[in-house]
C-alpha positions as CSV (number, residue, x, y, z in Angstrom):
1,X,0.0,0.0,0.0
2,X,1.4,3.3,-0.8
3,X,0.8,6.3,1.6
4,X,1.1,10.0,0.6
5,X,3.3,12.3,2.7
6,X,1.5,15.7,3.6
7,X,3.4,17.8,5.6
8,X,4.0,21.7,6.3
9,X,6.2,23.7,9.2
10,X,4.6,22.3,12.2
11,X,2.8,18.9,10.7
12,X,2.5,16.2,8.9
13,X,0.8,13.1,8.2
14,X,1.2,9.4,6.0
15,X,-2.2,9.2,4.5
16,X,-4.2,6.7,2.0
17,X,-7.1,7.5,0.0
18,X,-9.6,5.6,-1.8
19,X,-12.0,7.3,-4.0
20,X,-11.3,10.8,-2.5
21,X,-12.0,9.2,1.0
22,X,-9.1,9.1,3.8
23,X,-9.3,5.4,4.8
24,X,-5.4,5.2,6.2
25,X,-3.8,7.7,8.3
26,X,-0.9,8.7,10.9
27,X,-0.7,12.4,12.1
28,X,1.7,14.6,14.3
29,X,2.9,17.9,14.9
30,X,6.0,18.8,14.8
31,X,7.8,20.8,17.7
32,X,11.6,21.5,17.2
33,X,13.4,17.9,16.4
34,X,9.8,15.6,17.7
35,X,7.3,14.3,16.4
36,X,4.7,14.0,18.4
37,X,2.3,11.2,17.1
38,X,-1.6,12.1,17.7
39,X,-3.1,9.8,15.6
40,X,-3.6,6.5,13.6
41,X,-6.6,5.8,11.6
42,X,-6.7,2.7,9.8
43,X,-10.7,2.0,8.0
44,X,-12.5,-1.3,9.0
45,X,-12.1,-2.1,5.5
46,X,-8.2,-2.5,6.1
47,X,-8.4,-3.7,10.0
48,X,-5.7,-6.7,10.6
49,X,-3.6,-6.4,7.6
50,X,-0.7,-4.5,9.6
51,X,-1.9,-1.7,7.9
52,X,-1.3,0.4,11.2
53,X,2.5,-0.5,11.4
54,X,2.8,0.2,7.9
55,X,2.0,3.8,8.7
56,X,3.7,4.0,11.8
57,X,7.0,2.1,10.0
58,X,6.6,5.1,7.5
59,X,6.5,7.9,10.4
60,X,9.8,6.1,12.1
61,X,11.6,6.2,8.5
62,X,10.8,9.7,8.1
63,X,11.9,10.4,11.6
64,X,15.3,8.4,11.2
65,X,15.8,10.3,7.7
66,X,15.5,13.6,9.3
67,X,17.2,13.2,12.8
68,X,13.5,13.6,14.3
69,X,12.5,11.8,17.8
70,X,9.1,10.4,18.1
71,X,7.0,11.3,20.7
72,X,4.1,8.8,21.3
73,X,0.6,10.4,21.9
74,X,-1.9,7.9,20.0
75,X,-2.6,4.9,21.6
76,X,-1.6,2.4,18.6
77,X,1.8,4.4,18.9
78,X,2.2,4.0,22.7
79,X,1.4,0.2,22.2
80,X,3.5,-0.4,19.4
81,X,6.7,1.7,21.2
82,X,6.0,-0.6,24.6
83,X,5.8,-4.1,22.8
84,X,9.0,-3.8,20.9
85,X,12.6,-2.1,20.5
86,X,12.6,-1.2,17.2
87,X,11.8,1.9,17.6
88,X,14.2,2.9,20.2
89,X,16.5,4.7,18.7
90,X,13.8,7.7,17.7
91,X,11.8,7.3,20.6
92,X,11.9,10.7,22.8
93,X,14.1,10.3,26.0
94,X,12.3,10.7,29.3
95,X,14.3,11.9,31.6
């Protein structure tokens, strides 16, 4: 599945439409060098094809590419940064 980067200054978003209709998305604003991840939207028609990670593996690639940190806001996104360490290298430090 191919997903459409829309960004400006303090945005952006991975997003997939069908027939003028959003059905796959992942949102955040950006402040400075992080990404803050507010959403994931992924349309019942697409539900349990990993279409989630997809869009969040697209976010972390554009966050690696651009010496971004990722910080977690959307519930998918929390989940998906607890369960596994591959994103730890862009994940926002707590301190």
């Amino acid at each position: 599945m191919e997903f459409e980067l829309r960004q400006d200054d303090s945005q952006g978003a991975y997003v997939h439409e069908q027939d003028g209709k959003v059905i796959a998305e992942i949102t955040w604003a950006l402040l400075g060098d992080v990404m803050v991840v507010d959403h994931t939207f992924v349309d019942d028609s697409l539900r349990g094809q990993g279409i989630a990670k997809q869009l969040l593996n697209q976010a972390a690639s554009f966050a690696r590419k651009n010496n971004y940190k990722i910080e977690p806001v959307c519930s998918y996104v929390v989940s998906a940064f607890e369960r596994s360490n591959a994103y730890d290298d862009i994940k926002v430090s707590k301190v």
